[in-house]
N, C-alpha and C positions, 0 to 999 in steps of 0.2 A: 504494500500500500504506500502512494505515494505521499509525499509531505501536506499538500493540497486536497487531497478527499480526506485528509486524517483530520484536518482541520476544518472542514465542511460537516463531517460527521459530530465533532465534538462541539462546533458553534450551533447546531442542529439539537444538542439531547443536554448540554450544559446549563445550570440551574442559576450563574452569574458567570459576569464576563472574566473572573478567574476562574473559575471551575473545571478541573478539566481530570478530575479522578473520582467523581461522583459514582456510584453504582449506576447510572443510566449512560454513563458516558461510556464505561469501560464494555456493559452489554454492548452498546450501539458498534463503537472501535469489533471488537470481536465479530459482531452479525456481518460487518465490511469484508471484514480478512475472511470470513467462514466462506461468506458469498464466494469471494474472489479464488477461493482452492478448488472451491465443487466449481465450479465453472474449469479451472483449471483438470479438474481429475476425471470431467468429461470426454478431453481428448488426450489425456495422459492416465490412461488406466492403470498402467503396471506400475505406475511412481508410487512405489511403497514408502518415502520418505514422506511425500503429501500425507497420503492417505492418514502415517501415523500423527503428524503434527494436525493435520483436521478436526481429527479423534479427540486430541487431547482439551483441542480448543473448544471443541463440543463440550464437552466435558467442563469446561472453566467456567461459558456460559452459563450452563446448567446450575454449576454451583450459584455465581454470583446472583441469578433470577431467585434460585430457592433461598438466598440471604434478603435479595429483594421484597421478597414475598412474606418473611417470613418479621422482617423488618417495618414496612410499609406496605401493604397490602393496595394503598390506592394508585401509588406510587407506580406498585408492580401491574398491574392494570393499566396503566398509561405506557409504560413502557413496551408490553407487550403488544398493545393494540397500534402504537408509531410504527413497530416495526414488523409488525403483522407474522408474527410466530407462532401463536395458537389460534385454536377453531373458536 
């Protein structure tokens, strides 16, 4: 991810104009990079390096929602529905 969408993403999910390690910020950075590997592992199937740092990233998400959620519940509902992750 380049310097310019990192910074797009985070003026996007940031709660003040310093903010930029928020739990909405750090999901939002992550959903970017997740997009950008499965888009990548579409035509790179066998990159088992991808594949494992995907995984792991899935994974951080997951946590930081269930701290989200678990923290702020209205929070995590906002969050989820910007970036359109569950049903």
């Amino acid at each position: 991810m380049d310097k310019e969408t990192k910074q797009k993403v985070i003026s996007q999910f940031q709660r003040n104009e310093r903010d930029t390690g928020s739990t909405e910020v750090q999901v939002a950075i992550l959903t970017a990079r997740i997009e950008q590997l499965t888009s990548h592992m579409t035509s790179n199937r066998q990159d088992a390096h991808t594949k494992h740092r995907l995984l792991s990233l899935v994974g951080q998400r997951r946590r930081l929602l269930a701290y989200a959620k678990k923290d702020n519940p209205e929070r995590y509902q906002e969050i989820i529905s910007k970036l359109g992750l569950r049903k």
